[in-house]
C-alpha positions as CSV (number, residue, x, y, z in Angstrom):
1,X,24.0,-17.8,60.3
2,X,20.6,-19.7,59.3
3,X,19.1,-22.4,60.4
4,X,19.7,-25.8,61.5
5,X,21.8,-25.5,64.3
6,X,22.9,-27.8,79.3
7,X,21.8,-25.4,81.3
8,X,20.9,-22.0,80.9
9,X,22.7,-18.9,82.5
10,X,20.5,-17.6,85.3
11,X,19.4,-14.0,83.9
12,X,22.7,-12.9,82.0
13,X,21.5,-9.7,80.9
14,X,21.6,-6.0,82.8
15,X,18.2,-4.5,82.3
16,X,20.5,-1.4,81.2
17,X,22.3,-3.6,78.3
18,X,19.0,-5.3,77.3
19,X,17.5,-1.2,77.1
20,X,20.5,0.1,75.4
21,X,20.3,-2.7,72.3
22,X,16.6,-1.9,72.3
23,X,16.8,1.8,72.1
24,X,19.6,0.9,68.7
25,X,16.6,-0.4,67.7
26,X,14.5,2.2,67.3
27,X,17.6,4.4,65.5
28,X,17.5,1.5,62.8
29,X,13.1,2.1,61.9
30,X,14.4,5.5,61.3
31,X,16.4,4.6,58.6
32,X,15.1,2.5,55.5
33,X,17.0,-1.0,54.7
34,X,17.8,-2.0,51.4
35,X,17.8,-5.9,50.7
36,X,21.0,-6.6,49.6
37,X,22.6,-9.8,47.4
38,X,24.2,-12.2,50.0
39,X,28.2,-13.3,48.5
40,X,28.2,-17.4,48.4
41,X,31.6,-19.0,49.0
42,X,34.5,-19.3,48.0
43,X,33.9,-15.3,47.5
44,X,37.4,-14.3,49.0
45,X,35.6,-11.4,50.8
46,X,34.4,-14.1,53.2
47,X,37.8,-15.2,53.7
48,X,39.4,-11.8,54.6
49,X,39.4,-10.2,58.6
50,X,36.7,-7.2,57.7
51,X,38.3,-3.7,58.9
52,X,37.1,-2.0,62.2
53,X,34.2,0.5,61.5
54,X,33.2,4.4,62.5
55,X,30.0,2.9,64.1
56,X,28.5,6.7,63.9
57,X,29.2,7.4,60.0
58,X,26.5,7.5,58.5
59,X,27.4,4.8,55.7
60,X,27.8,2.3,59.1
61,X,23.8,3.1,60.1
62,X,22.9,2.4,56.6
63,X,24.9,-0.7,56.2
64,X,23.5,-1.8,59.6
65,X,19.7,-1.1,58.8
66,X,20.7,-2.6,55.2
67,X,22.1,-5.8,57.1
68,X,18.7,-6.3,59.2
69,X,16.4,-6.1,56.3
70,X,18.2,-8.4,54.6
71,X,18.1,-11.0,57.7
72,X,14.4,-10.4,58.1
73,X,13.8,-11.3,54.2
74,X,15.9,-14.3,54.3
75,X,14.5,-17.7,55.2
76,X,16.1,-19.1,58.2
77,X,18.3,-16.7,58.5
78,X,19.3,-15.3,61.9
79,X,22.6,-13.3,61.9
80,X,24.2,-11.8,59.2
81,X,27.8,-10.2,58.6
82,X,28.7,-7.9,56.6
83,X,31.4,-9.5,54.7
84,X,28.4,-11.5,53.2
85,X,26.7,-8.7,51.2
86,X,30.2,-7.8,50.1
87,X,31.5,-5.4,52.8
88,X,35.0,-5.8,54.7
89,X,34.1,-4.4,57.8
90,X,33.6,-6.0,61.2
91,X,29.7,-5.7,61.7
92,X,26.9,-7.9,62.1
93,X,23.6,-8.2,62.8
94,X,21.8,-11.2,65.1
95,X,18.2,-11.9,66.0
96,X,17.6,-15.5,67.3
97,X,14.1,-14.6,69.3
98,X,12.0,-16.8,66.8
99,X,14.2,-19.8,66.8
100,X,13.1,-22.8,68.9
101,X,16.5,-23.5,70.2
102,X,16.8,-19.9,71.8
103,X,17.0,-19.9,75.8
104,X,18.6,-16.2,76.1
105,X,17.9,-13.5,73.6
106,X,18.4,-9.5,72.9
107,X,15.8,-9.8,69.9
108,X,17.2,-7.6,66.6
109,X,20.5,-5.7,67.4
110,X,23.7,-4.8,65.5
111,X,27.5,-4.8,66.6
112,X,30.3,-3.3,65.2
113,X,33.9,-4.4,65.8
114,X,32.6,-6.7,68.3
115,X,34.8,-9.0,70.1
116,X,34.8,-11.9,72.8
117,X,35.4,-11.0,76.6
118,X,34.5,-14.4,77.7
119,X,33.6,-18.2,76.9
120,X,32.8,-21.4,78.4
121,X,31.2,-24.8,78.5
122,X,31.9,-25.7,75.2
123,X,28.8,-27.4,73.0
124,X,28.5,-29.2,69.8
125,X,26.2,-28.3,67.6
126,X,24.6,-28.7,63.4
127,X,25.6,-24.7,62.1
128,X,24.1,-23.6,58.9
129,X,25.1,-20.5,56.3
130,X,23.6,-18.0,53.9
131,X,27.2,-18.1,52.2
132,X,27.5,-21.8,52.1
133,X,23.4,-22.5,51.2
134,X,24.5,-26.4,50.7
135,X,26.0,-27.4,53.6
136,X,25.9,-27.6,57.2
137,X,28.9,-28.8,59.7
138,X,28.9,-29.6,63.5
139,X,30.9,-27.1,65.1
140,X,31.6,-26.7,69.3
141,X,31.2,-23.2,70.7
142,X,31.0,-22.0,74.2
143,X,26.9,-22.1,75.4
144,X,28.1,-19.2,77.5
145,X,29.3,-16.2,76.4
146,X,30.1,-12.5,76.5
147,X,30.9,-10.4,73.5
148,X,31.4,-6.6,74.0
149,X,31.2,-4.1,70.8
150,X,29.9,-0.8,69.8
151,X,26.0,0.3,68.4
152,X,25.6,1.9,65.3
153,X,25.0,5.5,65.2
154,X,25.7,6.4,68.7
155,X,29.1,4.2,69.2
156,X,28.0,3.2,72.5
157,X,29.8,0.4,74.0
158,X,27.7,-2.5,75.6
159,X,28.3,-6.0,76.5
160,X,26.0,-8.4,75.6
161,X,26.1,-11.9,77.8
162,X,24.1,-14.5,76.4
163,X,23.8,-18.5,76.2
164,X,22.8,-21.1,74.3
165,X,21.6,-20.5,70.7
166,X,22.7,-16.9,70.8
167,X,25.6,-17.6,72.1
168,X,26.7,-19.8,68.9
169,X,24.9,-17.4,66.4
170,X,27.0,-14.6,67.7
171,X,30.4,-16.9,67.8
172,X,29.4,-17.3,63.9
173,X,28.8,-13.8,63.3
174,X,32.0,-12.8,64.4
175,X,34.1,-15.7,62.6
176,X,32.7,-13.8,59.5
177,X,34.6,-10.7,60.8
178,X,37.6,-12.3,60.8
179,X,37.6,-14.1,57.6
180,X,35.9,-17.5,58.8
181,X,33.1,-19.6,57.6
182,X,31.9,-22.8,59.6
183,X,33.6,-25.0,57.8
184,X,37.0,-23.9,59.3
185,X,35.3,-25.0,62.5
186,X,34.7,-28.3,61.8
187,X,36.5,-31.1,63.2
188,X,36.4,-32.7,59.5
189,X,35.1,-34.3,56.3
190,X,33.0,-36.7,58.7
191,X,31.6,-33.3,60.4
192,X,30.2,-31.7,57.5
193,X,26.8,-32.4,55.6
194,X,24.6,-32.2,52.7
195,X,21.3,-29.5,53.8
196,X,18.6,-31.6,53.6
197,X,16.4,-28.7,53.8
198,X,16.5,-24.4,53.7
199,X,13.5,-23.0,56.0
């Protein structure tokens, strides 16, 4: 997801989840990310449901640290599937800390074959794409919402409960596992618009 895009949950995060994604981090500085080319619709790898991974193969830790340095290098960008460099598998990786619509946050973490556990109060809100650098769309999601999946190289299950800004970017995250872009969130023609600028 990139950039452009109530009330906010009152501390939705266990300390223990919140140390858990943290200590991922620290597996993913031990392994060196490649920048990767990000896939542009109407690649049909977007549109196909990615596989479920082995979070502890070694190709999966690559693919996540490969997933993050891409993120980091990208302008705007905040989450990032892997269908978009060209993968089918269900992961992704999120980071929304810098964005000025962020309330909750987890800073940089990965999830593989993540899924939702629980959603409500549903928002609209402007969405951006990496894979659809020309357009944006307004798009309702649930500003609360809890997501469980597994970490990279360990497989440890957490759940991650988040609002707000994170909540969204992780919605769109896992859309891209399943074969779905934005735009098949959109209400219609009227809902979708020209980027007026790319940060």
């Amino acid at each position: 997801m990139s950039e452009p895009v109530g009330e906010a949950a009152a501390d939705p995060v266990t300390a223990a989840g919140s140390a858990r994604l943290a200590a991922w981090t620290e597996v993913e500085l031990g392994v060196a990310g490649r920048v990767l080319d990000v896939v542009r619709a109407p690649a049909g790898v977007l549109a196909a449901a990615g596989e479920d991974v082995d979070p502890a193969a070694p190709e999966s830790v690559q693919l996540a640290a490969d997933l993050v340095a891409t993120m980091r290098v990208s302008p705007g960008c905040v989450g990032l599937a892997a269908n978009q460099v060209g993968v089918g598998v269900r992961m992704f990786c999120v980071d929304v800390s810098q964005h000025p619509k962020t309330r909750t946050h987890h800073g940089t973490f990965v999830l593989c074959n993540a899924e939702v556990v629980a959603a409500s109060r549903k928002e609209r809100a402007r969405e951006g794409c990496m894979s659809v650098p020309d357009l944006t769309g307004d798009v309702k999601r649930a500003g609360r919402l809890t997501v469980r999946g597994l970490l990279p190289g360990t497989g440890e299950e957490v759940t991650v409960a988040t609002d707000a800004f994170e909540a969204r970017c992780l919605q769109h995250e896992i859309d891209h596992t399943d074969g779905l872009l934005f735009l098949d969130r959109v209400a219609g023609a009227h809902a979708i618009h020209a980027r007026q600028t790319y940060l």
